[in-house]
C-alpha positions in Angstrom: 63.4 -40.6 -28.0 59.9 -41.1 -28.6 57.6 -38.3 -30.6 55.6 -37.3 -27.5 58.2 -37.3 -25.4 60.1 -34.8 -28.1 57.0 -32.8 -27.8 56.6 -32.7 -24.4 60.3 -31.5 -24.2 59.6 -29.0 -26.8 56.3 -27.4 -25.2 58.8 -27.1 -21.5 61.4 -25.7 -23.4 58.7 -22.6 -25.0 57.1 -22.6 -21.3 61.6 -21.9 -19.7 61.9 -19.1 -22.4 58.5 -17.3 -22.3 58.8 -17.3 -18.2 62.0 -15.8 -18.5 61.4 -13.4 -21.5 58.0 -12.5 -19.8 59.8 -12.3 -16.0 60.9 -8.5 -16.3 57.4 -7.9 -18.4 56.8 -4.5 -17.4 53.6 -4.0 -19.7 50.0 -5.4 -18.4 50.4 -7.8 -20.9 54.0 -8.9 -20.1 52.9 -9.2 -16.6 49.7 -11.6 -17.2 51.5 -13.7 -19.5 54.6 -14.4 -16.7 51.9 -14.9 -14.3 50.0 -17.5 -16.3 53.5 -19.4 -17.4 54.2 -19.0 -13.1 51.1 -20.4 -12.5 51.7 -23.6 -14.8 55.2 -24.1 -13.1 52.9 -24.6 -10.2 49.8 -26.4 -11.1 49.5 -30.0 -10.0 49.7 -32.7 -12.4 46.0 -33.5 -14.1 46.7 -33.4 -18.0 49.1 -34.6 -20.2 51.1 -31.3 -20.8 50.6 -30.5 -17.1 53.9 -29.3 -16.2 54.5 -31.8 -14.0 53.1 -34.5 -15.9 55.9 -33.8 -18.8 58.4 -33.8 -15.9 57.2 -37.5 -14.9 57.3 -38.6 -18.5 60.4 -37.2 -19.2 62.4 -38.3 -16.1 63.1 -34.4 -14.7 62.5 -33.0 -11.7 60.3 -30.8 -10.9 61.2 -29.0 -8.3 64.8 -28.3 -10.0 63.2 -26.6 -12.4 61.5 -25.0 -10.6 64.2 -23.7 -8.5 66.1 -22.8 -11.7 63.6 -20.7 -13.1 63.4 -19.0 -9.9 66.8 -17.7 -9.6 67.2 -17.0 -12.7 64.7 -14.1 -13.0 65.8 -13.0 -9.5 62.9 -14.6 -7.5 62.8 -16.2 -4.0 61.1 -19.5 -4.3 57.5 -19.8 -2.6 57.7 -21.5 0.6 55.5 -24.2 -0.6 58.5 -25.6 -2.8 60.3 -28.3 -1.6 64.3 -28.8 -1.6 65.2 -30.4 -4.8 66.5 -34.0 -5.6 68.8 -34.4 -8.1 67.7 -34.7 -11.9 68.6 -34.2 -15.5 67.3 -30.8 -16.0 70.4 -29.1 -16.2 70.1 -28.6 -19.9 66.8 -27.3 -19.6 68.1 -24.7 -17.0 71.3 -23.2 -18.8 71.0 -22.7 -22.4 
């Protein structure tokens, strides 16, 4: 696999386990910092660590993830998410 792509895995991976050490955060802190990772799950793809961006390069999908993450922490998905296709992300989504 190629370096960026190793590093683009490795920055998603961080981004999976800070949104769900941060999901229950029941300090300010805890709270802003699940809110920002939330909000990166959801921001549109305009950099190259953009979450979505990393998904692209890496051949995941998205909304999988997404979906993941979601029940994971005990979430209903936003409306706005559409159903997923299916992708590789499974060993991002059950460690």
């Amino acid at each position: 696999m190629e370096p960026i792509k190793r590093l683009m895995l490795a920055a998603l991976d961080r981004a999976v386990s800070d949104f769900r050490t941060y999901s229950a955060g029941p300090t300010r802190r805890g709270k802003r910092l699940f809110a920002d990772g939330d909000g990166w799950f959801h921001s549109p793809a305009a950099a190259p660590f953009d979450f979505e961006t990393i998904c692209d390069a890496t051949g995941l999908e998205p909304d999988l993830i997404r979906r993941g993450l979601r029940s994971s922490v005990g979430c209903a998905p936003p409306a706005t998410i559409a159903p997923a296709v299916a992708g590789g992300a499974g060993a991002i989504l059950h460690r």
